[in-house]
C-alpha positions as CSV (number, residue, x, y, z in Angstrom):
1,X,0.0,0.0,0.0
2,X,2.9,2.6,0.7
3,X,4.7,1.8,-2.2
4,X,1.7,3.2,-4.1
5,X,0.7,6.1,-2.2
6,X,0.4,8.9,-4.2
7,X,3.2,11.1,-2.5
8,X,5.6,8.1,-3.0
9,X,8.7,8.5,-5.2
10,X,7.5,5.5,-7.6
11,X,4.1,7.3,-8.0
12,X,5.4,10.3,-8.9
13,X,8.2,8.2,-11.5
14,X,5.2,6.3,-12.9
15,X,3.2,10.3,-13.0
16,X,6.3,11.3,-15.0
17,X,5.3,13.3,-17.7
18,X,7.8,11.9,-20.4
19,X,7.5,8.4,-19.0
20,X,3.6,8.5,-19.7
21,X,4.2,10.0,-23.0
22,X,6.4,7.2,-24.1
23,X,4.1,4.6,-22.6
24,X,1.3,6.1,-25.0
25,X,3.4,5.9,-28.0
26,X,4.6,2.1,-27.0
27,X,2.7,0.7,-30.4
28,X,4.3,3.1,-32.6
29,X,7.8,2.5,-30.6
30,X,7.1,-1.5,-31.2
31,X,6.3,-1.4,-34.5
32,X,9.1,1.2,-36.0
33,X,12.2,0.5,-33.7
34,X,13.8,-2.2,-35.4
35,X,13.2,-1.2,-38.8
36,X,15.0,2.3,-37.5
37,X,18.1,0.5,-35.7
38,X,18.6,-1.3,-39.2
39,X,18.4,1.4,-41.4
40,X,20.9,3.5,-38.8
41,X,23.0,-0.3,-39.2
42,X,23.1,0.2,-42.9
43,X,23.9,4.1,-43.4
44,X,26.3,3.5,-40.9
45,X,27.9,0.3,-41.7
46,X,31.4,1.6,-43.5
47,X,32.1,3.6,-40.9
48,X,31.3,1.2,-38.0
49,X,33.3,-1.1,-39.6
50,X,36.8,0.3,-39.0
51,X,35.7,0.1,-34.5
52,X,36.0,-3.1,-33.2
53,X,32.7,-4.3,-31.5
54,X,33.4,-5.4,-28.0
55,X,31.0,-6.2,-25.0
56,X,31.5,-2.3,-23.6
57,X,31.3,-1.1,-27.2
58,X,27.7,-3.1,-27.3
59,X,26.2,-1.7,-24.4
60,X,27.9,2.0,-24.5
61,X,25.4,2.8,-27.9
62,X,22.8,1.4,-26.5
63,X,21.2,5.1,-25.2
64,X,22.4,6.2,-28.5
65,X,20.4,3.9,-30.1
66,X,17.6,4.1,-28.6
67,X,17.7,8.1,-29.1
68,X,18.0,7.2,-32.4
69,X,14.7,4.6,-32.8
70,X,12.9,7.1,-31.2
71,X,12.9,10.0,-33.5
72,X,11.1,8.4,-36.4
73,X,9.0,6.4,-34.2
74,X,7.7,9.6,-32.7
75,X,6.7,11.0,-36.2
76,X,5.3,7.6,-36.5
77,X,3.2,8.5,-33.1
78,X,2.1,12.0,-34.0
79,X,1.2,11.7,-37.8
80,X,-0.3,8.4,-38.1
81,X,-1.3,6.9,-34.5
82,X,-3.1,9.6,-32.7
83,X,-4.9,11.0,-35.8
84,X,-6.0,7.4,-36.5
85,X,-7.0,6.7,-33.0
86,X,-9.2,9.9,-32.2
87,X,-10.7,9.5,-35.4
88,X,-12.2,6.4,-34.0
């Protein structure tokens, strides 16, 4: 019951403006992330290819990566999701 009170700190996390935001545009994240990541992968393959890939490398683009998915999969969001689902 604490845990869940509305003064406590993981209320106000899960209240988190951006954080509800993103959990809105979850559909539009799931559907256009990969296809994103891939075509970044592509564009970027000759120069990715002269840094070796090692378990830190992996992990350190990961935040880059997702900053990345997430620009076209807000346009995604905005343009096509929300018009679609008010007009419903």
């Amino acid at each position: 019951y604490f845990a869940l009170a509305p003064d406590a700190g993981w209320t106000r996390f899960l209240r988190w403006t951006p954080l509800r935001w993103f959990g809105n545009m979850s559909f539009s994240y799931y559907l256009g992330h990969s296809l994103a990541i891939k075509c970044f992968a592509l564009l970027a393959a000759p120069l990715l290819a002269t840094f070796p890939l090692t378990t830190f490398g992996f992990w350190a683009v990961q935040p880059a990566l997702f900053l990345i998915s997430l620009a076209p999969c807000i346009v995604l969001f905005v343009f096509v999701e929300r018009p679609f689902r008010a007009s419903l």
